[in-house]
C-alpha positions in Angstrom: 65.7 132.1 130.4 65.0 131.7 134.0 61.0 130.4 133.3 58.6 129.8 136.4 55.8 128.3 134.2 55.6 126.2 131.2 53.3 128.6 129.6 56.1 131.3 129.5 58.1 128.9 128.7 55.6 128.2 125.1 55.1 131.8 124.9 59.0 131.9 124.4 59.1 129.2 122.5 57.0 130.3 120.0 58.2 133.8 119.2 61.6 131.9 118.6 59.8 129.3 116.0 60.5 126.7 117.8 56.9 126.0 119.3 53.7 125.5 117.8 50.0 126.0 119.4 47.0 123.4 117.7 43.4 123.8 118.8 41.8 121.3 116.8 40.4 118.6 119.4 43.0 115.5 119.9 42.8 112.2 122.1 44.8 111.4 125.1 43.9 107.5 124.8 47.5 107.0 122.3 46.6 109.9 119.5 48.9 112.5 121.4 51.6 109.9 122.0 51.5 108.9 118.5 51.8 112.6 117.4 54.5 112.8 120.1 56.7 109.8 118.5 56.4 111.4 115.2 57.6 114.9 116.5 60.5 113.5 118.0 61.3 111.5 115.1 61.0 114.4 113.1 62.7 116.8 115.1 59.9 119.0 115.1 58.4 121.6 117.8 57.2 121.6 121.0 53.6 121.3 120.4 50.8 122.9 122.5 47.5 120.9 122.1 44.7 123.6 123.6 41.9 120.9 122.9 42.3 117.4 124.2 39.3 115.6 124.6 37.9 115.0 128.3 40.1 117.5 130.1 39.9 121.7 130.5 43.8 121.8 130.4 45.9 122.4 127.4 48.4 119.2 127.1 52.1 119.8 125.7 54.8 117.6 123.8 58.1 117.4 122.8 59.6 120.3 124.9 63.0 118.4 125.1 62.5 117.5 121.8 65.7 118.7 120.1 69.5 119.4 121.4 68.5 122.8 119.7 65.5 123.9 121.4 67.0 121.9 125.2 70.1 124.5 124.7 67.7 127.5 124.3 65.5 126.5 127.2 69.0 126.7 129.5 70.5 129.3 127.3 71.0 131.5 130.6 71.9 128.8 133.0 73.9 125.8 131.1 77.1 127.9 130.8 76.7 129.1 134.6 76.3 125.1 136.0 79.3 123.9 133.6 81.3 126.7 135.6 79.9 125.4 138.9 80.8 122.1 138.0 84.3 123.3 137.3 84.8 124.4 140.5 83.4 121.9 142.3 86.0 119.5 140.5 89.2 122.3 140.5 88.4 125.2 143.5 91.5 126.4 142.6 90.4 127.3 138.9 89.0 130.6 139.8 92.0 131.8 141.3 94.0 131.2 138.0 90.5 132.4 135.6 89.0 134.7 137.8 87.3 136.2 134.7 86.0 132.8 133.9 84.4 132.6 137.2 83.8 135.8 138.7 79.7 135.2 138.6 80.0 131.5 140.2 79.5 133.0 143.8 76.2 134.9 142.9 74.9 131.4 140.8 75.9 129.2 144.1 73.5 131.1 145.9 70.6 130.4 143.4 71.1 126.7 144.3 69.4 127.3 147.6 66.0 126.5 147.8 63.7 129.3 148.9 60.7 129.7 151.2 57.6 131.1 150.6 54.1 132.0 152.1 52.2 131.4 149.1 52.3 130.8 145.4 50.8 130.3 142.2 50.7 126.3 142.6 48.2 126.4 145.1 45.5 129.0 143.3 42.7 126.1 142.3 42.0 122.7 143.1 40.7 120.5 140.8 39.7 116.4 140.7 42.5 113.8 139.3 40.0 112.6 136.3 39.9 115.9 135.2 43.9 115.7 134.4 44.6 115.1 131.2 44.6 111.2 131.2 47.0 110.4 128.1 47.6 106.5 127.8 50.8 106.3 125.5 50.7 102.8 124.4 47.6 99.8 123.8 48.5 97.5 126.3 49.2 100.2 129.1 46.9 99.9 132.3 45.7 103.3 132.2 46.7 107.1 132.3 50.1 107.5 133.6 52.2 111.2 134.6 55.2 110.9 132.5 56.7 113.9 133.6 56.0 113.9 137.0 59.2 115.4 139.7 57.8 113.4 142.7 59.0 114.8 146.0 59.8 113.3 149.5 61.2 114.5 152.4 63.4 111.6 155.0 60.8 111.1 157.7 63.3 111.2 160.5 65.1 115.0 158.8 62.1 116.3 157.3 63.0 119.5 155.5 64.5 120.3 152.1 67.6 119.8 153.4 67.2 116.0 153.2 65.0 115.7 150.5 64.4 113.7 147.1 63.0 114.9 143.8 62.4 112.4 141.4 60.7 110.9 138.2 58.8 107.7 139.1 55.8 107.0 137.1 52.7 107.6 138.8 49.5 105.9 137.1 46.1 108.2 137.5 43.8 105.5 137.0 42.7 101.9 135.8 43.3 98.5 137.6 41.5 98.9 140.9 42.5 102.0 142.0 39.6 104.2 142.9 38.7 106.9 140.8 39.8 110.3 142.2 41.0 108.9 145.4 44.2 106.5 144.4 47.1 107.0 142.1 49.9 104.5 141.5 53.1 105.1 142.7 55.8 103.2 140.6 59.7 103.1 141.8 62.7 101.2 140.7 65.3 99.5 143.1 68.2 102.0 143.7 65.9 104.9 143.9 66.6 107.9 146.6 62.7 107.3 147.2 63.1 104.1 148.5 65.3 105.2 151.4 62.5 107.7 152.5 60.0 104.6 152.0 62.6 102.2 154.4 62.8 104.7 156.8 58.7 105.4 157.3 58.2 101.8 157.1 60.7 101.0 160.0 59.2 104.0 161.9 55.2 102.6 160.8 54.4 105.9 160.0 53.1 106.9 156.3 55.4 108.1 153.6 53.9 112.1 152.4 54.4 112.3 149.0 54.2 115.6 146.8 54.4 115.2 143.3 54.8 118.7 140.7 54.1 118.6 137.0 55.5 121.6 135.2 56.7 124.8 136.4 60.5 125.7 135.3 61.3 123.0 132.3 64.4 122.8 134.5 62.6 120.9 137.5 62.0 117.9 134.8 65.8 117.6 134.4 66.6 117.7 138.1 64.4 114.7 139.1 66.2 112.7 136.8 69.8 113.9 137.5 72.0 110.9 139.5 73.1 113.2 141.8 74.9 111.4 145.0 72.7 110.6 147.8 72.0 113.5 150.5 72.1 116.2 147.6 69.1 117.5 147.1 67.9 117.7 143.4 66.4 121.2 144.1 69.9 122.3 144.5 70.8 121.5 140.9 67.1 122.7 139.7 68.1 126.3 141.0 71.1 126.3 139.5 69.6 125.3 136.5 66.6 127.5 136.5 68.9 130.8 137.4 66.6 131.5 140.1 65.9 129.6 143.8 63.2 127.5 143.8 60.3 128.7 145.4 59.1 125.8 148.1 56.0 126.3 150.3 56.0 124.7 154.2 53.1 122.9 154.9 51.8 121.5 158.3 53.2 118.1 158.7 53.2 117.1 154.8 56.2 118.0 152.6 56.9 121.6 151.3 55.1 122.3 147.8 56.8 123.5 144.7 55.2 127.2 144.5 55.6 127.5 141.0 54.4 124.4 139.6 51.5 124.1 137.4 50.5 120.8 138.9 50.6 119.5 142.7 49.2 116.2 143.2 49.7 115.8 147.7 49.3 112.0 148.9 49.7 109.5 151.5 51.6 106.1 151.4 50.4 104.1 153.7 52.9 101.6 155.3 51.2 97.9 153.5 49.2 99.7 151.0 49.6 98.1 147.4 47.8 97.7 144.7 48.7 96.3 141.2 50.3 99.0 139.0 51.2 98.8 135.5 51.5 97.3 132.1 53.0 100.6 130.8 55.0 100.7 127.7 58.7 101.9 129.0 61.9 103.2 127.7 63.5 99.8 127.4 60.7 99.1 124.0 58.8 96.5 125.9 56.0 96.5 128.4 56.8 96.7 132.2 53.9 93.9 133.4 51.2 94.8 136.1 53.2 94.0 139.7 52.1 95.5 143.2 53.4 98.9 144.0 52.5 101.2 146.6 49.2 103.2 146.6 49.0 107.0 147.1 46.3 108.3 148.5 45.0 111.2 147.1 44.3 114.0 149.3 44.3 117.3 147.7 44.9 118.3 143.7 46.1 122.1 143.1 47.0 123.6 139.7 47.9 127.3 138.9 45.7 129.8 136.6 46.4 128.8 132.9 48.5 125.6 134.0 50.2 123.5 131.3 49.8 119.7 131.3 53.5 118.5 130.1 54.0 114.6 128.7 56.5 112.8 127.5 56.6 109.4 125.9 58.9 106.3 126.0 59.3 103.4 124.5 62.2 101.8 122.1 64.7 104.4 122.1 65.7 106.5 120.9 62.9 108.9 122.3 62.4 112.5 123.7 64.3 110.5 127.2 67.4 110.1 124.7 67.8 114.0 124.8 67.8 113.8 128.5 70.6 111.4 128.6 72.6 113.8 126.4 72.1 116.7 128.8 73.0 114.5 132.1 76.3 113.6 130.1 76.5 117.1 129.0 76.6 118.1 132.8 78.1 116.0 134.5 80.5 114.0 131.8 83.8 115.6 133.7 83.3 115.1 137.0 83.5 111.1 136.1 87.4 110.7 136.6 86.5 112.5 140.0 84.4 109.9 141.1 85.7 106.8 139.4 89.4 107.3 139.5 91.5 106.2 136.0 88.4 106.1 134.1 87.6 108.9 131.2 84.0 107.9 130.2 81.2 105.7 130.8 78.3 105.5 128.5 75.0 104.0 129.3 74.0 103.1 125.8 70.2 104.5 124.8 69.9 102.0 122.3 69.9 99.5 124.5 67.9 100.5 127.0 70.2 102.7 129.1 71.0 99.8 131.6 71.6 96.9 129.8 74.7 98.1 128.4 77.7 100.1 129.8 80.5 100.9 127.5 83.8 103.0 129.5 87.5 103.7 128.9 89.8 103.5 132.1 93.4 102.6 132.7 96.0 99.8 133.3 98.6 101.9 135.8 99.2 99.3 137.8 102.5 97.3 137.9 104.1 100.3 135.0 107.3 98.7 134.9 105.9 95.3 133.7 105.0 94.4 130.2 101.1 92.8 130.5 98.2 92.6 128.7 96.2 90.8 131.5 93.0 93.4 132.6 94.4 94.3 136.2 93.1 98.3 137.0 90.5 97.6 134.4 88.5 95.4 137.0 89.4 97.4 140.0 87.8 100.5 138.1 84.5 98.2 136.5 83.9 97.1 140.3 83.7 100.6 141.0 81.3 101.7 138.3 79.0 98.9 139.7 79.0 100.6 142.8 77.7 103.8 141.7 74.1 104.2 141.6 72.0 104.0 138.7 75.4 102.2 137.0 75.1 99.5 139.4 72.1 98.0 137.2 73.9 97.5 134.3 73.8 93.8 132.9 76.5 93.9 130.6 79.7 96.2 130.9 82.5 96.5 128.3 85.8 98.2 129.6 89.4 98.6 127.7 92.3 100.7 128.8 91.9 104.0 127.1 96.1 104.2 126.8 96.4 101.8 123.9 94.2 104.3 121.8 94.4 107.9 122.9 90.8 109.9 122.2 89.2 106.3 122.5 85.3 107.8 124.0 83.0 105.4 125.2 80.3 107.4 123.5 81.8 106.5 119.8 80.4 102.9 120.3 81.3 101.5 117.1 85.2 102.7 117.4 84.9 101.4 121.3 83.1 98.0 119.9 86.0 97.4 117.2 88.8 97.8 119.5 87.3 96.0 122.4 86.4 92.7 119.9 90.2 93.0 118.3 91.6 92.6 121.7 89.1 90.8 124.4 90.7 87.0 125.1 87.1 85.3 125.7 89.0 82.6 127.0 90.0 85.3 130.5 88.3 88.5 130.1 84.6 87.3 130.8 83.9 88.0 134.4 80.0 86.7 135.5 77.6 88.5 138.5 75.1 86.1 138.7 72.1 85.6 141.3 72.2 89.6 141.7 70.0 92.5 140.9 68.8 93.9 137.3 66.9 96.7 136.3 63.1 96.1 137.4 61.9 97.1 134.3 64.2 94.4 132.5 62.3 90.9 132.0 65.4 89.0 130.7 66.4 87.5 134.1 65.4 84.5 135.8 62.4 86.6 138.0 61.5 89.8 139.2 65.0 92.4 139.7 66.6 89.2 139.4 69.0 88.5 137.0 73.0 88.4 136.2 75.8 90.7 135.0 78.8 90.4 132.7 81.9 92.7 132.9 84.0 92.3 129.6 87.5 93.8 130.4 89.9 93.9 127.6 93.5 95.3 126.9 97.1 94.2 125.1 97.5 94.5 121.6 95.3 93.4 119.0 94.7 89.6 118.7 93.0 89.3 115.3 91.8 91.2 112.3 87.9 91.6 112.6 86.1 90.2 109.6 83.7 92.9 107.7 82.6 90.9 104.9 80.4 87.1 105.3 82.1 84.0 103.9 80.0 83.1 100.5 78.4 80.2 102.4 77.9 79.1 106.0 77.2 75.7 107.1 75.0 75.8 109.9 73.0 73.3 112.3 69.2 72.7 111.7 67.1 75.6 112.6 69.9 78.1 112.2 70.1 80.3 109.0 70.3 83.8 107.3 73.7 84.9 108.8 74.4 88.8 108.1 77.0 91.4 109.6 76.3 93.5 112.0 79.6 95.5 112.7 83.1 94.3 112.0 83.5 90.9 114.0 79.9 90.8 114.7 76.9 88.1 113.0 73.7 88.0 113.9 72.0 84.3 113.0 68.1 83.6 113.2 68.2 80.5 115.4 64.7 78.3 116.3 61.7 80.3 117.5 61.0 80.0 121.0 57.1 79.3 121.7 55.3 80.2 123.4 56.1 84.1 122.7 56.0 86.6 125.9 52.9 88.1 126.9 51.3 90.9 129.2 50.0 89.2 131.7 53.0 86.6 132.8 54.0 88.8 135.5 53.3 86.2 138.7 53.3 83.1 136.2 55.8 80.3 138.3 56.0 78.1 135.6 57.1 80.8 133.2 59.8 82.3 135.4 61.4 78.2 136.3 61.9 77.7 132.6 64.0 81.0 133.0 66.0 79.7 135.4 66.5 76.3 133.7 66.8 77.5 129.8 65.4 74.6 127.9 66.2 76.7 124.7 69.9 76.7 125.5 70.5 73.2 123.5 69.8 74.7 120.5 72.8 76.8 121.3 74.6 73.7 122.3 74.5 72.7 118.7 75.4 75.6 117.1 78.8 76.4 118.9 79.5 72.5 118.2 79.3 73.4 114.9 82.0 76.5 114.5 84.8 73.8 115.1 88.2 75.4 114.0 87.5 75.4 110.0 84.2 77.0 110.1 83.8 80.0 108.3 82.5 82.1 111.7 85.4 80.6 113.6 86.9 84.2 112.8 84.4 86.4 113.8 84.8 87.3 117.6 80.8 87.6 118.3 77.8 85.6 117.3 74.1 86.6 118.1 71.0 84.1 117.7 68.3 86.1 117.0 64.8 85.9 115.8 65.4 88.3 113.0 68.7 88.6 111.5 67.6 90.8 108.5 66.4 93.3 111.0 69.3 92.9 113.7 71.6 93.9 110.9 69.7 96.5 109.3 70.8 99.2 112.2 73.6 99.7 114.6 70.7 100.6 116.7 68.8 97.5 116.3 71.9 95.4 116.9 72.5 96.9 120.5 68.7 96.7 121.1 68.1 93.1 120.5 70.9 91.9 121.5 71.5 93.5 125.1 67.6 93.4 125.9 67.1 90.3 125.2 69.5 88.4 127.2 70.6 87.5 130.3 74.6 86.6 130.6 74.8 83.7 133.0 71.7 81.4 130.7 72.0 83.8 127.4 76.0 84.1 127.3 77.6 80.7 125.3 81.0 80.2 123.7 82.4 77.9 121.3 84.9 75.2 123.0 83.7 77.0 126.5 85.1 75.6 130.0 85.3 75.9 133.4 88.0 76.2 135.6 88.7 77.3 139.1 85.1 78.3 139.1 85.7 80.8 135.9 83.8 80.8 132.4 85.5 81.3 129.4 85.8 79.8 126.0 88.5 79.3 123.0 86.5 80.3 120.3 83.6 83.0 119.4 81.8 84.3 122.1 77.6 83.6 121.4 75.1 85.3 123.0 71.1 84.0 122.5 69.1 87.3 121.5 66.1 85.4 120.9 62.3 86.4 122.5 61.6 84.2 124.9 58.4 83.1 126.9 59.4 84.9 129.8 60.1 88.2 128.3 57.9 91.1 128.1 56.4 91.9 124.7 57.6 94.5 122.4 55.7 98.0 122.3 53.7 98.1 118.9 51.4 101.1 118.2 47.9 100.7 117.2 47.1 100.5 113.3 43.8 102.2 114.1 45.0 105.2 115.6 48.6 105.4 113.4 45.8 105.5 110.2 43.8 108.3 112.1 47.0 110.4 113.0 48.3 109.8 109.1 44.8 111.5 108.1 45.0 114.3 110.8 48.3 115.1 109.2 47.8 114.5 105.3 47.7 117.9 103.0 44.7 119.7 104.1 44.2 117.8 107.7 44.4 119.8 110.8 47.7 119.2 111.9 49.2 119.2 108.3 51.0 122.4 109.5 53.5 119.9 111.7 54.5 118.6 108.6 54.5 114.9 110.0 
């Protein structure tokens, strides 16, 4: 629908039922997330909250709540960018569809950004406390931006040619920042931000920083698009928006979004950090306090009748999940163009997104051969390391998509049942260790530090996977309450692990050696001594220790969660009758993987009783938001 502000984009919304406006008063500090999670959960309405306590602006939630409402947002543009996409893989298409593609000229051209003398972004200016300040979770440091498109421009190209849009958490207050003058600037490894960052630190000049909240809804969506390096995200966000995106020039500071509701303009100054963080994040735990650079805040702007947009994330699946459909949705074909032989890749949202990477590829080497040994499988997973935001995955499963036609990494419980019928743990385990992990992952052995596992599996099926328990399993001391998962799969509750993870481990040495030396892994020890070749789990391909089986079980979900979130492959990953040789792990029997919580973990996201009983009674029969039906 082509929207330059988020309040047309409400005002749309709402004559099509699918938003709702509340003017009773709310709170930022965790009510509005809390409403949030149960929205989403719900699949309820974008809600506009015209009241929230300590700010003048009207705070909104759950606009990318729903597939439904997502497709209606786009409904001019999706259709238009699928086309370009086409083309980009298959030029030759429109010569044989030329009634298919006859617009895809006149939408190129909206890819191109656009510049202006003035616009609405810069109307008003206003303090950063006055934003709203929504904290999301109890043990978060502060307010954070959730949605925030935070732009950069290369200090040695500057220009929108060579610029970076993206969605890095920026925290508005708490720790020692000082009030209305510093904001947090948080950034993962293998960000396009970090190159702009490198290259003003090698030149000891600041890094300008401009960072938009609202505008077109399709902004959002670009800053978290992996788009290859050197292609600007405002390219996609035109194409997305149906228009070109308005972008301001300013005097030796990057160009402003014109149509934002939001501009927050700062300065990173090479050296400057400050401690950022804990803040609740989309993996379900809490990302600990750790230095991160400082922005310094030099001028706020908002538009007349700006909307404040949040999101919230936590264990998914969340409001992000919907996201991660629409990224797949978009750019799901060009995969075999990038990553030759392979049909899909999933990055699985229960698990986090990184932790776990399910894809199908092929075995053409060598056709006129009969083998089952993985061959193209690990050509193509070194290949999907090498990509971006895939080359933080800690575990990756890969089989050759030819020995099941239609086999889609996104069905993960077909893609799980044929991978565990046909994986040889005693060959197909391939270890990364002493490498890079997500930084918002804790199960490593320190900080980004960490392993990875690629899984590569083919031939034809070696064993019938189990989906009922034996009547009764023997198990070492400390062991007990086996239960299925999936087909092949048990979770068992193994020995708790004292003392449990908390916030404020994040520069604790002594935590982070026991990580590296996994005193816990001898109560593994015992248990794969145990499934000798007449115990009743000798047939069942993979074994999880876990804290909670009862709960592991319960959900496919919570299966992938604990299990991939809560360990680390080269001290987490164990196998029954395992060896060594010629420097290669593998092992003759089940494959066991130690999903337990451990000291140096980060805690678990848990909302606050208080305010979940004061939501319940905003939303009983009769309470002010009874309307949202929650």
């Amino acid at each position: 629908m082509g929207f330059r502000s988020l309040r047309s984009c409400v005002d749309a919304l709402r004559a099509a039922g699918q938003a709702v406006v509340v003017d009773h008063p709310v709170d930022p500090h965790l009510e509005i997330a809390e409403i949030q999670r149960r929205l989403f959960r719900a699949g309820g309405p974008a809600v506009l909250f015209t009241k929230p306590r300590g700010s003048d602006f009207p705070v909104l939630v759950n606009l990318y709540g729903t597939q439904k409402r997502i497709e209606m947002i786009f409904a001019d543009t999706l259709d238009r960018v699928r086309r370009l996409v086409e083309l980009k893989l298959d030029p030759t298409a429109a010569l044989r569809n030329p009634a298919r593609y006859w617009r895809s000229p006149f939408d190129a051209v909206t890819t191109l950004p656009k510049r202006v003398r003035t616009g609405p972004a810069v109307t008003r200016t206003v303090p950063l406390s006055r934003l709203p300040q929504v904290v999301c979770w109890p043990g978060d440091g502060g307010a954070f931006i959730t949605l925030p498109a935070v732009y950069t421009e290369h200090p040695d190209q500057p220009g929108t040619r060579h610029s970076n849009l993206g969605m890095y958490r920026v925290q508005l207050g708490g720790n020692a920042y000082t009030a209305d003058r510093e904001a947090g600037l948080h950034y993962q490894i293998h960000r396009g931000i970090g190159v702009h960052h490198a290259a003003a630190l090698a030149r000891g000049v600041p890094l300008k920083v401009s960072i938009f909240v609202g505008g077109s809804p399709a902004l959002a969506v670009a800053a978290v698009m992996p788009l290859p390096e050197g292609l600007s995200e405002l390219t996609f966000a035109g194409a997305l928006a149906g228009h070109r995106i308005p972008m301001l020039p300013r005097r030796d500071r990057p160009a402003i979004y014109a149509d934002a509701d939001f501009v927050i303009e700062g300065t990173v100054v090479p050296g400057a950090t400050k401690p950022e963080g804990p803040f609740g994040d989309h993996l379900g735990y809490y990302a600990r306090r750790h230095e991160f650079p400082v922005l310094q805040v030099e001028h706020v702007w908002h538009r007349d009748g700006a909307v404040w947009p949040i999101t919230v994330v936590g264990r998914p699946p969340q409001e992000d999940t919907l996201f991660g459909w629409l990224v797949h949705e978009l750019t799901g074909p060009v995969i075999p163009t990038v990553l030759p032989g392979v049909s899909s890749v999933h990055a699985v949202d229960a698990s986090g997104v990184h932790p776990l990477l399910l894809a199908v590829g092929s075995e053409r080497y060598l056709p006129w051969k009969a083998s089952d040994r993985p061959a193209e499988l690990l050509t193509q997973a070194a290949a999907i390391l090498g990509q971006g935001q895939l080359s933080l995955a800690k575990y990756l499963f890969i089989v050759a998509g030819g020995e099941a036609p239609g086999l889609d990494a996104h069905d993960i419980v077909p893609f799980l049942a044929h991978l565990l019928a046909r994986v040889d743990w005693s060959r197909d385990c391939h270890f990364h260790t002493e490498t890079t992990i997500d930084t918002l992952d804790y199960s490593g052995g320190g900080w980004n530090a960490g392993s990875k596992l690629v899984v590569a599996a083919r031939g034809p099926e070696r064993r019938r996977l189990p989906v009922d328990l034996p009547g009764s399993i023997p198990l070492p001391p400390g062991f007990a309450n086996p239960r299925l998962c999936l087909p092949g799969v048990v979770a068992v509750e193994g020995p708790r692990i004292s003392p449990a993870p908390r916030l404020d481990a994040d520069s604790d040495a002594a935590i982070w050696e026991a990580a590296r030396t996994s005193p816990w892994s001898a109560d593994l020890a015992r248990l794969t001594a145990a499934i000798d070749a007449e115990h009743p789990l000798r047939g069942f391909p993979l074994v999880v220790v876990v804290d909670d089986s009862a709960f592991a079980a319960a959900a496919q979900a919570n299966f992938l969660w604990v299990t991939f979130t809560r360990s680390n492959p080269a001290a987490d990953v164990h196998g029954v009758e395992a060896f060594t040789r010629q420097k290669h792990w593998g092992c003759l029997g089940p494959l066991v993987i130690d999903a337990r919580l451990k000291p140096h973990h980060a805690p678990p996201v848990e909302e606050d009783a208080a305010v979940t009983a004061a939501v319940d009674a905003l939303c009983r029969r009769g309470g002010p938001l009874a309307e949202l039906g929650l």
